[in-house]
N, C-alpha and C positions, 0 to 999 in steps of 0.2 A: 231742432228748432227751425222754423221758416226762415228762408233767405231773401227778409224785406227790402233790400237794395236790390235783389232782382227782378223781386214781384215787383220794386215800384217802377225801374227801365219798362215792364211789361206795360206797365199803367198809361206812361205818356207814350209808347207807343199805337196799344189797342183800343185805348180808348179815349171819350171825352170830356170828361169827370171835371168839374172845376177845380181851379189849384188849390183852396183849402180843402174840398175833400180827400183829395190826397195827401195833403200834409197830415191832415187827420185820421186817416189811415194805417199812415208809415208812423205816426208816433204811438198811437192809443194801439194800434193792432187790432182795434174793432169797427164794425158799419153797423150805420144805427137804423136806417129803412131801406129796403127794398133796391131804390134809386142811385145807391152807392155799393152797391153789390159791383164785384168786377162781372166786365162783359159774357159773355157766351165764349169768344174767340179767345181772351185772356185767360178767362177759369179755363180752357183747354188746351192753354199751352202751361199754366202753373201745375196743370196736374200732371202734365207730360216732364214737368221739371222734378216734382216730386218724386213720380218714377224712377225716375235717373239716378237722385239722388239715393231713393232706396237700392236701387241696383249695387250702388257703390258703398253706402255704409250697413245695407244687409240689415236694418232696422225698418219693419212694415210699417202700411200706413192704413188707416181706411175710408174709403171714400163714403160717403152717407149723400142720396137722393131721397130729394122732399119734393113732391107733386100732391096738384089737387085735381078729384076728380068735378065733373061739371064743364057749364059755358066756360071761355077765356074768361072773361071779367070777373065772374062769381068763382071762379079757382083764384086768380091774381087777388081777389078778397081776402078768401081762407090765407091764402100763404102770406098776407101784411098782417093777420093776425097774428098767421101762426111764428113770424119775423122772431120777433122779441123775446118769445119763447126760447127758440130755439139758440137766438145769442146768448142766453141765459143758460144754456147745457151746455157750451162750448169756451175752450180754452182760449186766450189771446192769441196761440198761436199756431190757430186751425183754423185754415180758409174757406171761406166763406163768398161765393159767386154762381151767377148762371150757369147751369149745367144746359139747359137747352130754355134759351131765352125765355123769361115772362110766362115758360111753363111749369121747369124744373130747377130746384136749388142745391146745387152742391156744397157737400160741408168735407173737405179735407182735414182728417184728426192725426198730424205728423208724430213723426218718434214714439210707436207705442212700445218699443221693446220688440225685444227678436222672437218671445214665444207666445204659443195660445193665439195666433190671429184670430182663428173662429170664435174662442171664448172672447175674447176684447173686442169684436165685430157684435157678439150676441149681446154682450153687455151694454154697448152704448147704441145696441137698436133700442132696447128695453128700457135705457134713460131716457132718450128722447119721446119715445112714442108716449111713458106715464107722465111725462112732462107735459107734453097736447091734452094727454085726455082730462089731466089735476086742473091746466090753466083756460083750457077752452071747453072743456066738459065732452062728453061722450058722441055727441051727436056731429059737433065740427071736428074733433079728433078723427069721426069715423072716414071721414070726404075725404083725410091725409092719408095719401101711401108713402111708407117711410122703407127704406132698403140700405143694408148696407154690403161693402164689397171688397173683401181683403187685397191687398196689394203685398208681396208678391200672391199669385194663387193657388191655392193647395192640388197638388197633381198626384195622380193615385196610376202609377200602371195599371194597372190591372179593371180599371174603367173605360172599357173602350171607345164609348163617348164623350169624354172630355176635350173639351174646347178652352180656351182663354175666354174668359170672362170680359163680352166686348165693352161694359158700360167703362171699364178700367180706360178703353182704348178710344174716346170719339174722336181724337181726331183720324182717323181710320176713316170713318164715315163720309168726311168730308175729302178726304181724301182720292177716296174710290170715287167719289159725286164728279169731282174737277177732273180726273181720270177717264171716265166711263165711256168715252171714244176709243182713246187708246187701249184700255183694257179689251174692248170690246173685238178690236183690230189685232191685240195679243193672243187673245181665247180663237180667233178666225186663223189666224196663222197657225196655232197648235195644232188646230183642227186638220184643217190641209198638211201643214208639214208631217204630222204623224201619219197622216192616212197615204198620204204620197210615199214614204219613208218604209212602211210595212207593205207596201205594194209592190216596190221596186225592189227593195230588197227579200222578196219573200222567196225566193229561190234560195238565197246565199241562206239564209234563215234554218230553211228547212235540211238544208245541208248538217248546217250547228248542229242541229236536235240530231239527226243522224248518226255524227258522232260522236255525241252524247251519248246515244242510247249503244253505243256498238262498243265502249272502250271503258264503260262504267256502268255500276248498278245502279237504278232511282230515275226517279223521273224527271224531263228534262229540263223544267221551269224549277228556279225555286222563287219560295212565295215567302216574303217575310216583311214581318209590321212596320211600320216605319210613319211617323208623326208628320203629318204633312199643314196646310196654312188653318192656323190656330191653334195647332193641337190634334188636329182630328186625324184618326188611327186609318191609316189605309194598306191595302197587302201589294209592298213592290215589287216588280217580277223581274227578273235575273234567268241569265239563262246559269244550269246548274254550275259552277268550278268547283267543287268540293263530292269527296266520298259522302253516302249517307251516313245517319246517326254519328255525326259528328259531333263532340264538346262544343259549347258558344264561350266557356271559361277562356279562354287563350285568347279571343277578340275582346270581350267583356274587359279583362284584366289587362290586357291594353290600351282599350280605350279610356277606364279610368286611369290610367298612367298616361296617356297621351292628352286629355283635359288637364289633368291635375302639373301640367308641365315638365313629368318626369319621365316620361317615352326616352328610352334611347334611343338615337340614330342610328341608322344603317349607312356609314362611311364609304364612297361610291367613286375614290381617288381624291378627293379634295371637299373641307366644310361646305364647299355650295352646291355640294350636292348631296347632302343627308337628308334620308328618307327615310319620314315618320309613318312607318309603315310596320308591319309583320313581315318580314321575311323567311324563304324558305319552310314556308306553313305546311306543313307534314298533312294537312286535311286537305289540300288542293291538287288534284289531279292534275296529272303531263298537259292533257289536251286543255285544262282547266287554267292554267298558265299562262297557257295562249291567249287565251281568251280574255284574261285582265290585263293583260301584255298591250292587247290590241283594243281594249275596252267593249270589244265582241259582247262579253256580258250583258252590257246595257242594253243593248237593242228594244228583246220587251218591253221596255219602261216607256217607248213610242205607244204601244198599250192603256199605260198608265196616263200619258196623257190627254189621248183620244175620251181614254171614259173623263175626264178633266179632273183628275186628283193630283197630275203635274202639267209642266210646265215645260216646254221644249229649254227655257233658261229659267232658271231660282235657284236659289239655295240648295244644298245637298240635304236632301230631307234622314234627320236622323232617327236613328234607332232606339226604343224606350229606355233600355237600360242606361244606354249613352244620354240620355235627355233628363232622364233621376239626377246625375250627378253633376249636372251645368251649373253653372252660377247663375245667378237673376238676369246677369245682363247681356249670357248668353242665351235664354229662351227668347231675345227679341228677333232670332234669327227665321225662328220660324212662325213670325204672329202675320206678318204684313204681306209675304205675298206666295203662293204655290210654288214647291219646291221645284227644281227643274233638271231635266236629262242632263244640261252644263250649265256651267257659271261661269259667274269670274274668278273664284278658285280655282278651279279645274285647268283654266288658259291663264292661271297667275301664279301658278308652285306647283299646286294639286299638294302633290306628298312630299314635298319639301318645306311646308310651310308650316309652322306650330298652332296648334289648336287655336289658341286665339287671337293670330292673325287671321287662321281661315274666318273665323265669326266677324273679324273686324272686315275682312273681303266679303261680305256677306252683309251687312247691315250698310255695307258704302253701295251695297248694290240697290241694295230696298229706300236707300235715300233719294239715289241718282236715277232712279229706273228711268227708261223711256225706250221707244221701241228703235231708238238708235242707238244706244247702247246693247239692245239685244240684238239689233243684227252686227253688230261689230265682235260679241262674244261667240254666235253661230259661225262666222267668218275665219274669228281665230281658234275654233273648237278642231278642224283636220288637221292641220299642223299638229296642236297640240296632241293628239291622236296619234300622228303619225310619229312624229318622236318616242313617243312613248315610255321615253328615261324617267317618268315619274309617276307612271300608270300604278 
């Protein structure tokens, strides 16, 4: 059920609603025209709330967009028509506001139960849309485009175009808008820093691949899928530490044991230093050692971010099977911004730190971002390198 003491803080904050319609909101749980709809900026921090709370009680929701096509004013017609209707197919305690201003109307359907999103999405498209065509007839029915959009969203490995579903996410939109300098000036740094990064070091580089190729069979990149901002499936490049035809069960089966919080430590003299890690991995070559030792590995991944599918700093972009078994409130690690070569996990435990700390290190980053916090994480990234107790 909706948490109307919070939507109503929203109210007299976002917007400027006279104080009976609010009172009459927070009692009745209904609006009666168009003019008492919450704002644009309010409907997108109540659906952001919604989110959250599906995160945590794991009960979906689904958002439903109602637009008219045509001029502004003769759409803003259709949709005072089509108002009343639509209050009329909706529960007290399903929200109801701008999704994008005097063009588009959000209707939040909370608590639908934990299963069948898609069928409970398809079902109340199909009440609503025979509800427009019964009360305004076929031809005003026809000018409405009605959509709807599960929350959480259904995630298929095996589709390698799947993206998050952004209408879930506007305030993203506005986000990158207020941004779009500084992103601008982050994507310009990538670009140099990488390209400066594989140029200097391409001697030492080329060395790696050398003995790669002289002390193990297989080739000397490996290339493996990994979910990077939104969703979307890109091949990370590693330089090889591992024998070919290798098992991925031994990773796989730890990694869900290290989500699911049951990883055991690797004990390393004293609790503060347990490392949630794989040790002594029988698939990892001498020279290959070395190389996550000294995180030599990574390198390529300066590659990865030049073509722009990373990020010199983001989140540690994870792996498909590892991303099946997240919780909800763990996919928000990778929706907001490009994964990156380091983080702030990386220069804050790395593998010392329990799964979901690392995601809570990870979402305080995508909260905080700015480009001084990423040169203060590039800054602390050699050090943390050079130590190397938790590589």
């Amino acid at each position: 059920m909706a948490d109307y003491s919070t939507v109503g803080s929203l109210i007299d904050v976002g917007t400027r609603r006279s104080e009976s319609t609010k009172v009459s909101w927070l009692t009745s749980g209904r609006v009666d025209r168009l003019d008492t709809l919450f704002t644009e900026d309010v409907f997108h921090s109540v659906l952001m709330l919604e989110r959250r709370r599906a995160e945590r009680s794991r009960r979906p929701f689904v958002l439903m967009l109602i637009s008219s096509e045509g001029r502004r004013d003769s759409a803003l017609d259709v949709l005072e028509q089509a108002f009343p209707v639509l209050a009329s197919a909706t529960r007290e305690s399903d929200l109801i506001g701008w999704y994008k201003d005097s063009a588009t109307i959000g209707v939040i359907f909370t608590e639908l139960g934990e299963d069948h999103k898609a069928t409970v999405a398809e079902s109340l498209l199909r009440k609503v849309t025979a509800a427009f065509q019964e009360c305004l007839g076929e031809r005003k029915a026809s000018r409405i485009t009605v959509s709807a959009h599960a929350f959480p969203e259904h995630w298929e490995r095996e589709r390698p175009g799947w993206v998050s579903d952004s209408k879930l996410y506007p305030e993203l939109r506005p986000y990158t808008a207020r941004k779009c300098l500084q992103l601008a000036v982050k994507r310009g740094l990538d670009i140099l820093g990488s390209s400066a990064l594989l140029l200097l070091l391409s001697p030492a580089l080329a060395l790696i691949a050398l003995i790669i190729k002289l002390t193990s069979k297989g080739p000397v990149l490996f290339r493996q899928t990994r979910l990077g901002q939104a969703g979307a499936q890109f091949k990370c490049l590693k330089f090889r530490t591992m024998y070919t035809n290798c098992d991925a069960g031994i990773h796989r089966e730890f990694v869900q044991q290290f989500i699911a919080g049951s990883a055991k430590s690797s004990e390393a003299g004293n609790a503060q230093k347990s490392l949630y890690k794989i040790t002594d991995d029988p698939r990892v070559t001498p020279f290959g050692r070395f190389l996550r030792k000294t995180s030599l590995d990574e390198f390529p991944q300066f590659w990865n971010v030049l073509r722009g599918e990373m990020s010199l700093v983001g989140p540690r972009p994870p792996v498909p099977y590892e991303f099946e078994v997240y919780d909800v409130w763990h996919r928000r690690r990778v929706f907001e911004l490009k994964p990156g070569v380091t983080g702030l996990w990386q220069v804050s435990g790395r593998s010392r730190t329990q799964f979901d700390e690392m995601v809570r290190l990870d979402l305080r980053y995508s909260q905080q971002w700015s480009l001084w916090l990423d040169l203060k994480i590039l800054l602390a990234t050699p050090w943390a390198v050079f130590k190397g107790d938790c590589a």
